[in-house]
C-alpha positions as CSV (number, residue, x, y, z in Angstrom):
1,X,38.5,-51.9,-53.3
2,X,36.4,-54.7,-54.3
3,X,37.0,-56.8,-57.5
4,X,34.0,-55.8,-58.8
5,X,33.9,-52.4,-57.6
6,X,37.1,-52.4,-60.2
7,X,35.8,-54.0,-63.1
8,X,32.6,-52.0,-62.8
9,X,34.3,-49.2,-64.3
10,X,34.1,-49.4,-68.4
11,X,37.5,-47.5,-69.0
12,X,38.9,-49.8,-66.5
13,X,37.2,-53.2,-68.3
14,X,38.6,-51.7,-71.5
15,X,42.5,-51.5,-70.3
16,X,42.2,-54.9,-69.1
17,X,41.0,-55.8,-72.5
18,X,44.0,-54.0,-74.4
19,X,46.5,-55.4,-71.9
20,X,44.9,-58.7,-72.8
21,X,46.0,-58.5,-76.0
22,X,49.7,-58.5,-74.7
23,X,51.9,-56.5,-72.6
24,X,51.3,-52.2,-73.7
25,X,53.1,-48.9,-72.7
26,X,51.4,-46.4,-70.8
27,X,51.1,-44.6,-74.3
28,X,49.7,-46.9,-76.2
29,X,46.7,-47.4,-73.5
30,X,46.5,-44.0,-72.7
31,X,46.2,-43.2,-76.6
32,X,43.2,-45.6,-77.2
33,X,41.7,-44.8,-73.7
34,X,41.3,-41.1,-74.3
35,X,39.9,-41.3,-78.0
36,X,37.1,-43.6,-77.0
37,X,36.1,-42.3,-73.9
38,X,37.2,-38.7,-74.5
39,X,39.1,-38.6,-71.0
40,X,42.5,-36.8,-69.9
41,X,46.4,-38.4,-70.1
42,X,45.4,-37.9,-66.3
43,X,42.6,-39.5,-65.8
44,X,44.1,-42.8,-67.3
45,X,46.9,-43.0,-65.3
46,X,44.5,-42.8,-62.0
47,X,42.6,-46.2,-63.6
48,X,46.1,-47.3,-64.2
49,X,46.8,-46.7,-60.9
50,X,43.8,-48.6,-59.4
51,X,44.3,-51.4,-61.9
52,X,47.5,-51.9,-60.8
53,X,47.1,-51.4,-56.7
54,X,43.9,-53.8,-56.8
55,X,46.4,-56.5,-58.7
56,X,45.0,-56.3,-62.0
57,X,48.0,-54.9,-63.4
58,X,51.6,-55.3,-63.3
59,X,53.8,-52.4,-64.3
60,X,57.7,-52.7,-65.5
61,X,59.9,-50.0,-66.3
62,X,61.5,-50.1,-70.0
63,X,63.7,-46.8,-70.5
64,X,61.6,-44.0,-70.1
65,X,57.9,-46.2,-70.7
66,X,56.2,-47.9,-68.4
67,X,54.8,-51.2,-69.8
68,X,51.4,-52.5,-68.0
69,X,50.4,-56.2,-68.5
70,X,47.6,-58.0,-67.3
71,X,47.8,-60.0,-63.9
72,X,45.7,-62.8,-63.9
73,X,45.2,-63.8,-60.0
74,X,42.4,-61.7,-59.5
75,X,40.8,-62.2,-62.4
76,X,40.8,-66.1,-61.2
77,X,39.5,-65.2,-57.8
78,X,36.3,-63.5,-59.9
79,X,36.2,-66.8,-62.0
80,X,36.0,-69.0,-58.8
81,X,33.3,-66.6,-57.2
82,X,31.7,-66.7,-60.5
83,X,31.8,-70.6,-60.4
84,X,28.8,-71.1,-57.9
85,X,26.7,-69.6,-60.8
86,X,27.8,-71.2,-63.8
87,X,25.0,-74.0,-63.1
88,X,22.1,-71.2,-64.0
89,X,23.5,-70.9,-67.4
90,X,25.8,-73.9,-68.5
91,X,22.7,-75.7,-68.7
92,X,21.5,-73.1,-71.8
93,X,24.7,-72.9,-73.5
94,X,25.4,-76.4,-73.9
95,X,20.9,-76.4,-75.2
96,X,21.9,-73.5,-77.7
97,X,25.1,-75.5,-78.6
98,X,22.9,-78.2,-79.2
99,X,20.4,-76.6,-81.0
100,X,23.1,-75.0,-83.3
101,X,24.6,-78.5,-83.9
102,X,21.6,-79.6,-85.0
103,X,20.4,-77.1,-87.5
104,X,24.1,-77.5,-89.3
105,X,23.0,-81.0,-89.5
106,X,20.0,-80.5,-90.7
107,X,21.4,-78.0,-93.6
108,X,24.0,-79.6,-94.2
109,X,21.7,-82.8,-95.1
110,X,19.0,-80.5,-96.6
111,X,22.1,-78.8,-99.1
112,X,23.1,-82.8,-100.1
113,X,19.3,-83.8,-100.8
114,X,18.9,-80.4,-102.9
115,X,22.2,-81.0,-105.1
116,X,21.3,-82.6,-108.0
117,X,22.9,-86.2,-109.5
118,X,26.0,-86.0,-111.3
119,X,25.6,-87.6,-114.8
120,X,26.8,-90.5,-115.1
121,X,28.1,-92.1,-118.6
C-alpha cells in the first residue's frame, strides 16, 4: 500500500496523531478511536494493523497490552516527496510571516504613540 493510500484514511491520520503524542496501548487508541468515529474494537485494530505493516507503527508487548508508537521513516520518505513542492508555498508563508511581523510592528508602535506622557514633577 502506498504512503498515501495510508494516510488518506482519517481514522488512520488520527492514530498517528495520538501516537504522536507518545507511545499509547491498544486501549487507549482504541477508546478515543471508537468515540469519535463511532467505529468497532475491530475495526481499530485492522487500521492498527495497516499502520503498523505499512511502517507507520511499531508495536511492543507490555504484559497483556500492546503499546503502538509512532515510526518515523515513512513519514520522512512523505516529507522528502513532499520537498519538490515546498517552493509553491514557502514563498507565501514566509509573505504572511512578513506581513504578520509587520502589523505587530505597526501596533505595537501605534499602542506607544496612543499611551499618554507620564507626569513628570
Amino acid at each position: 500500500m502506498h504512503a498515501f493510500d495510508v494516510l488518506g484514511d482519517p481514522v488512520r491520520r488520527r492514530i498517528l496523531e495520538l501516537l504522536a503524542e507518545g507511545e499509547q496501548s491498544a486501549g487507549t487508541v482504541s477508546d478515543v478511536v471508537r468515540r469519535e468515529f463511532g467505529i468497532s474494537q475491530p475495526a481499530v485494530s485492522q487500521h492498527l494493523k495497516v499502520l503498523r505493516e505499512n511502517g507507520f507503527a511499531t508495536v511492543r508487548p507490555d504484559g497483556t497490552r500492546r503499546l503502538y508508537a509512532v515510526d518515523s521513516e515513512p513519514l520522512r520518505d512523505i516529507d522528502a516527496w513532499l520537498d519538490r513542492f515546498r517552493r509553491f508555498w514557502t514563498p507565501h508563508l514566509d509573505a504572511l510571516a512578513t506581513e504578520l511581523a509587520r502589523g505587530k510592528r505597526e501596533r505595537r508602535l501605534r499602542d506607544t504613540d496612543d499611551t499618554p506622557d507620564s507626569p513628570t514633577s
